[in-house]
C-alpha positions in Angstrom: 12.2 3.2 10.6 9.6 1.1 9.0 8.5 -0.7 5.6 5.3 -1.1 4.3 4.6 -4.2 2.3 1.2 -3.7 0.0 0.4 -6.4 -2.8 -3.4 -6.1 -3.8 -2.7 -9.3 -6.3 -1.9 -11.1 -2.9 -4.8 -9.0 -0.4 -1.7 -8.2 1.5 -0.7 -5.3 3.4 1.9 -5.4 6.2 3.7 -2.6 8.5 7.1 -3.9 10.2 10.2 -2.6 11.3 12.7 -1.8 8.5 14.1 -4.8 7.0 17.7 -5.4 7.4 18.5 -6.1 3.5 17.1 -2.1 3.1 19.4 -1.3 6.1 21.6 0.4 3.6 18.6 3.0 2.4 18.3 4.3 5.7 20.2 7.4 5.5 17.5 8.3 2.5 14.5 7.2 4.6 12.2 10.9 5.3 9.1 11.4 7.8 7.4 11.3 4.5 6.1 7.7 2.9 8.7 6.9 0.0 8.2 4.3 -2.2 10.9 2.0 -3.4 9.2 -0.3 -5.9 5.7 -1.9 -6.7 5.2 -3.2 -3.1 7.9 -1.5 -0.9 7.3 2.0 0.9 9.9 3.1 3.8 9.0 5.8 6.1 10.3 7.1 9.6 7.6 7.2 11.6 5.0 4.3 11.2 1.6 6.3 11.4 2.4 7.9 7.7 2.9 4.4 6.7 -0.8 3.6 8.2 -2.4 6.3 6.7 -1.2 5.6 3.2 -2.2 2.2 3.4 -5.6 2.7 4.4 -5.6 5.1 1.4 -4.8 2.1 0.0 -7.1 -0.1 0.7 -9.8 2.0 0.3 -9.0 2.7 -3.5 -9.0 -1.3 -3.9 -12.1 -1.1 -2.4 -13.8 1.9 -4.6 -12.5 -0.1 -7.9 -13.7 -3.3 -7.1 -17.0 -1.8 -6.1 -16.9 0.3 -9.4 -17.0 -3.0 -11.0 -19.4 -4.6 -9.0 -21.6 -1.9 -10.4 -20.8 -2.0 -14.0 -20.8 -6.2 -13.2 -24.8 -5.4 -12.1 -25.8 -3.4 -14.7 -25.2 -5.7 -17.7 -27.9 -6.0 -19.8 -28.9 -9.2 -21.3 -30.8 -8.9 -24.2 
């Protein structure tokens, strides 16, 4: 089993085995990517967990190009 930490305030995004303080969530933990707060996913199997966080990443990465764009296109009159 395995937890996915994701914080896009921090830029961080980390895959590890499950931590022992959610030891006792286990018997809820699915193949399936479950989140369990803002920054906490649990899954089985890591390559779900991989998969939703380059999901992830790439939305950051669409939004903050998104304002890049609007950021370029400011006109200054």
């Amino acid at each position: 089993m395995y937890n996915l930490y994701i914080n896009k305030t921090e830029g961080k995004i980390e895959i590890k085995p499950l931590r022992k303080v959610f030891q006792n969530l286990s018997s809820t933990i699915t193949e399936e990517v479950t989140r369990y707060n803002e920054v906490y996913y649990f899954c089985t199997k890591k390559k779900p967990l991989v998969e939703f966080a380059e999901q992830k990443k790439q939305e950051w990465i669409i939004e903050l190009e998104n304002e890049l764009i609007k950021l370029k296109n400011i006109q200054i009159t």
